[in-house]
C-alpha positions in Angstrom: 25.2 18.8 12.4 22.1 20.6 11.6 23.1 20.5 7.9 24.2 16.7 7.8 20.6 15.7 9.0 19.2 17.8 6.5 21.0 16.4 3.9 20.5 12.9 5.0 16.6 13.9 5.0 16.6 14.6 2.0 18.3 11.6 0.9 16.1 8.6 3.4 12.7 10.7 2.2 12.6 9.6 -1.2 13.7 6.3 -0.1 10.7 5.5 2.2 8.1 6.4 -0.8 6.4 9.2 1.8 3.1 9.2 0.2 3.0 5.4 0.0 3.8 5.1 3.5 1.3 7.7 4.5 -1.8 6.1 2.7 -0.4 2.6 3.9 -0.6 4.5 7.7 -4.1 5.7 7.2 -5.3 2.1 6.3 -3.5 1.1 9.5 -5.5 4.2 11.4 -8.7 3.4 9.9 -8.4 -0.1 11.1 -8.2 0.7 15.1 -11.0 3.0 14.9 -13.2 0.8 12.7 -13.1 -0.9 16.2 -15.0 1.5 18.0 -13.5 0.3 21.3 -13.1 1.6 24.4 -9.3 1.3 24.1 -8.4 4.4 22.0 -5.8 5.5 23.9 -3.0 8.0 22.6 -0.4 5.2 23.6 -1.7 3.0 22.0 -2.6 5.4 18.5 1.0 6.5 18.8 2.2 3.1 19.1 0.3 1.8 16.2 1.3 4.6 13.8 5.0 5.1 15.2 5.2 0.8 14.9 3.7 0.7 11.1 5.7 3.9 10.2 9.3 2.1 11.3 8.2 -1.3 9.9 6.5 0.0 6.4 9.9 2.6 6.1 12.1 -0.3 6.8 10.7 -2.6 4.2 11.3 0.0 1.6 14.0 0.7 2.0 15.3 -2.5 1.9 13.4 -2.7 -1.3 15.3 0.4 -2.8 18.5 -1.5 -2.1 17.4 -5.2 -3.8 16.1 -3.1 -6.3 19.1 -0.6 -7.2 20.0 -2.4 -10.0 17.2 -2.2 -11.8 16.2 1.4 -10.7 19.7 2.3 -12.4 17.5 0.6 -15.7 14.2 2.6 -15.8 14.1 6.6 -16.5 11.2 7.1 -13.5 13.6 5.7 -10.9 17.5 6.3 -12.4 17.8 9.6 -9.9 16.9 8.0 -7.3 19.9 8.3 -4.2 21.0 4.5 -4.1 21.1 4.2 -8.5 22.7 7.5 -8.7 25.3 7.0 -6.1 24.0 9.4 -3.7 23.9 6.9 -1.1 26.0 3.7 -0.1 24.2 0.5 -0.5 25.8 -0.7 3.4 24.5 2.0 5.0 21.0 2.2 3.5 20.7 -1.8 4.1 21.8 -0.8 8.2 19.1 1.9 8.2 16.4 -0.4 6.5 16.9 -3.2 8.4 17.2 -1.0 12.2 13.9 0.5 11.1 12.2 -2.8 10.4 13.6 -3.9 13.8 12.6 -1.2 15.8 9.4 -0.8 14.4 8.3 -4.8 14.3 9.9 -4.7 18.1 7.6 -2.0 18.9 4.5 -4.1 17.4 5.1 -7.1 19.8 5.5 -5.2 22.2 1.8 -3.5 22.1 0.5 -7.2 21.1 1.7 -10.3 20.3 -1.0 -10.8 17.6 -0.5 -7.2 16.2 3.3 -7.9 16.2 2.9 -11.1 13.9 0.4 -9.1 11.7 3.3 -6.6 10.9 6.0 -8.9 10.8 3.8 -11.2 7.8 3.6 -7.7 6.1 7.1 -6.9 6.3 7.9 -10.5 5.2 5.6 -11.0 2.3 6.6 -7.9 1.0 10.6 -7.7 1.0 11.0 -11.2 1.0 8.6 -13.0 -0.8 7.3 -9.7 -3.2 10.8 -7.7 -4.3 13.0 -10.7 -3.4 11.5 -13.8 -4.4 8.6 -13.1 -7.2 9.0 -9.4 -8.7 11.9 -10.2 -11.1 10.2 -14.1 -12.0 6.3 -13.3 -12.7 3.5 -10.8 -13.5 2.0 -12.4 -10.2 3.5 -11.1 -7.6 1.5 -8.2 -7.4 -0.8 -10.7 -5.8 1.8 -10.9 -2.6 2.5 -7.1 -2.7 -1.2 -6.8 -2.2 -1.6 -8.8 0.5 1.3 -7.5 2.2 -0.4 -4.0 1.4 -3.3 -5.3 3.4 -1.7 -6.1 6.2 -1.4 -2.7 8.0 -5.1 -2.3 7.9 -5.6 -5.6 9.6 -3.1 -4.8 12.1 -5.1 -2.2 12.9 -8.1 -4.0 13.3 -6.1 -6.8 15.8 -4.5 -4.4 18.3 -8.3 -3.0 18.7 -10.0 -6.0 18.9 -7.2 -8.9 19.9 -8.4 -10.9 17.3 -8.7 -11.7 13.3 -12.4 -11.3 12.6 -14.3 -11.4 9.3 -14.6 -7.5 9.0 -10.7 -7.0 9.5 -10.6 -9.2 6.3 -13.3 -7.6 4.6 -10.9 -4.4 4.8 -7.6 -6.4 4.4 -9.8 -7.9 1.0 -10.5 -4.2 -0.2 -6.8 -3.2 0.2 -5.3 -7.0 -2.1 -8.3 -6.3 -4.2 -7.9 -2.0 -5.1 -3.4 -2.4 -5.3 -4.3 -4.1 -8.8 -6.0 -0.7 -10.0 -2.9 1.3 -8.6 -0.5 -1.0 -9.6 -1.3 -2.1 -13.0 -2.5 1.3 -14.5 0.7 2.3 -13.1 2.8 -0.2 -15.1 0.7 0.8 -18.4 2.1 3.8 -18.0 5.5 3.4 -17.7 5.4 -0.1 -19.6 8.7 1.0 -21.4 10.5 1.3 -18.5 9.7 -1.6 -17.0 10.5 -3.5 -19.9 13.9 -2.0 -20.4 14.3 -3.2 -16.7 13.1 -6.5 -17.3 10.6 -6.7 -14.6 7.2 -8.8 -16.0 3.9 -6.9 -15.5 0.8 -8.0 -16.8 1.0 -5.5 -19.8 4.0 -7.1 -21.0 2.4 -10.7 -20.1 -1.0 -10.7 -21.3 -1.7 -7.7 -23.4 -3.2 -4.3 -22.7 -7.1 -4.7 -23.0 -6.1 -8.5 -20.7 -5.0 -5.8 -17.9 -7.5 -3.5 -18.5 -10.6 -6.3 -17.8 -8.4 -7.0 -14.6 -8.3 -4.2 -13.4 -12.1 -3.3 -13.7 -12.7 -6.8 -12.2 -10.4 -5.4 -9.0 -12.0 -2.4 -9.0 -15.4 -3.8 -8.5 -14.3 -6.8 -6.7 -12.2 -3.1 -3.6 -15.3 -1.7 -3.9 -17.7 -4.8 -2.6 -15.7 -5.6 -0.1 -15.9 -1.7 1.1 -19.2 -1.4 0.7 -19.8 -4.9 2.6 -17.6 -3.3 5.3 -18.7 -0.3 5.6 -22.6 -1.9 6.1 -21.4 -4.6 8.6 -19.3 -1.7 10.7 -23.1 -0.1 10.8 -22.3 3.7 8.8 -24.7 6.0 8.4 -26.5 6.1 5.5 -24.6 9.7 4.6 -21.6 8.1 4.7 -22.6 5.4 2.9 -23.8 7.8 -0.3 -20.7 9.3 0.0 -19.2 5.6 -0.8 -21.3 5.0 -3.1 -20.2 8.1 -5.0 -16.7 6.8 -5.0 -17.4 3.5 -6.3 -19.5 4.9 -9.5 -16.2 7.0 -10.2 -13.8 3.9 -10.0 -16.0 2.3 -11.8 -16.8 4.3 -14.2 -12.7 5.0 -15.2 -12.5 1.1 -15.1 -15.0 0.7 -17.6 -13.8 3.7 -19.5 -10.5 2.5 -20.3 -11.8 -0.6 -21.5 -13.8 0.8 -24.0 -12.3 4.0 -24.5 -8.7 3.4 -23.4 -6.5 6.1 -23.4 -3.7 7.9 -21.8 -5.5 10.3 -20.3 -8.0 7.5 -19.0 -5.2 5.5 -17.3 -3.4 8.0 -15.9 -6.6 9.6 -14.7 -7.8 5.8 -13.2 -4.5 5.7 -11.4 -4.7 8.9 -10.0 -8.2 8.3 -8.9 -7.7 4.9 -7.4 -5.3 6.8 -4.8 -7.6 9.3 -3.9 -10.3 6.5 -3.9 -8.9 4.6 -1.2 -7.8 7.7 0.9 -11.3 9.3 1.0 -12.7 5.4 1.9 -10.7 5.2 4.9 -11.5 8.8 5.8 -14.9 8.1 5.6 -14.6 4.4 7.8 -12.4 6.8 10.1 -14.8 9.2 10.4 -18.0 7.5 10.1 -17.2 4.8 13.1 -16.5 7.4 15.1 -19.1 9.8 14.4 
């Protein structure tokens, strides 16, 4: 038995996109406590992490299956255990879809308002993202990103019952940084998309086109933060400590416009991860503090 739930482990792990799902968590996090509410309760913590972990796992999952077929296409993803075989599509589809049940169950059950939050994440992004717009236009990145906001303002709803203007500050930092991620992602393996015919911008409106975007998103993530992190009252430490950040984005944005590169991309896309991680570590950490 031991060895069966190993094995599946190792199969389901890959299919859940772990460090996705964990950054997508930590926006969730940061959310609650950007609160500062009297409420913080380990029920309700666990419930908000164990809810967005089911719900975000279920959706991509889900996605994997839709999206088998043209995994099977692209070098990056042809290993992965639905393409290769590893793992039958019926029984993947039963686990994605009993996670995003469980987990969007969970939601309404802490809060009507929090459950709807997650269920329009869930939605926008299996449905209207991978189902509906990723195989037609370039644009649907647009929908993955605010579906990639929506943990965050989940978040902010179970602390504060409501949607106010900072919880879509944050949810506007999240749409507005997934271009950064996501486009310097699809410069690098523009090939493979292309041989999977999925439309990126790359392939729509030429490389220096994306590159101006991007930059544009960059700036655009890091207003919104900095807005966010002034309205939620942060120290000025922690503000520096932002500030910091937002040069470096910045600074690779407008480098791979004017110096563009492979090493520049791929060092842009690495950065804009580490970017929005240390962000919410530092609205995390600097609400509380």
């Amino acid at each position: 038995m031991l060895a069966f739930l190993k094995k599946k482990f190792t199969l389901y792990w890959p299919l859940i996109k772990s460090l996705q799902t964990g950054l997508l968590l930590v926006t969730g996090f940061t959310g609650y406590v950007s609160a500062n509410c009297p409420v913080l309760t380990w029920d309700h913590t666990l419930g908000l992490l164990i809810s967005l972990f089911l719900t975000v796992s279920g959706s991509t999952v889900l996605n994997m299956v839709y999206d088998r077929d043209i995994d099977a296409k692209m070098k990056r993803t042809a290993q992965r255990p639905l393409p290769a075989g590893k793992l039958s599509v019926q029984e993947a589809l039963t686990v994605g879809l009993l996670l995003s049940s469980f987990g969007m169950g969970l939601a309404f059950a802490l809060s009507e308002l929090f459950g709807w939050v997650v269920f329009a994440g869930w939605f926008l992004d299996v449905l209207v993202y991978t189902v509906w717009l990723k195989r037609r236009t370039a644009w649907s990145i647009v929908w993955g990103g605010i579906s990639g906001g929506m943990p965050i303002l989940a978040g902010r709803v179970l602390a504060v019952g409501e949607i106010d203007l900072i919880g879509i500050l944050l949810t506007l930092a999240i749409l507005l940084w997934i271009p950064t991620h996501i486009l310097t992602f699809s410069m690098r393996y523009y090939d493979d998309y292309q041989r999977a015919g999925v439309p990126t911008f790359p392939s729509s409106y030429g490389y220096q086109t994306t590159r101006v975007i991007i930059a544009l998103s960059s700036l655009g993530a890091a207003l919104s933060i900095g807005i966010g992190a002034v309205a939620l009252g942060l120290a000025w430490g922690y503000l520096r400590l932002l500030a910091v950040l937002t040069m470096g984005i910045i600074g690779l944005s407008l480098a791979s416009i004017y110096k563009p590169s492979e090493r520049v991309n791929f060092g842009l896309f690495k950065f804009a991860s580490l970017y929005m991680l240390s962000s919410m570590l530092i609205f995390a950490f600097g609400v509380a503090s």
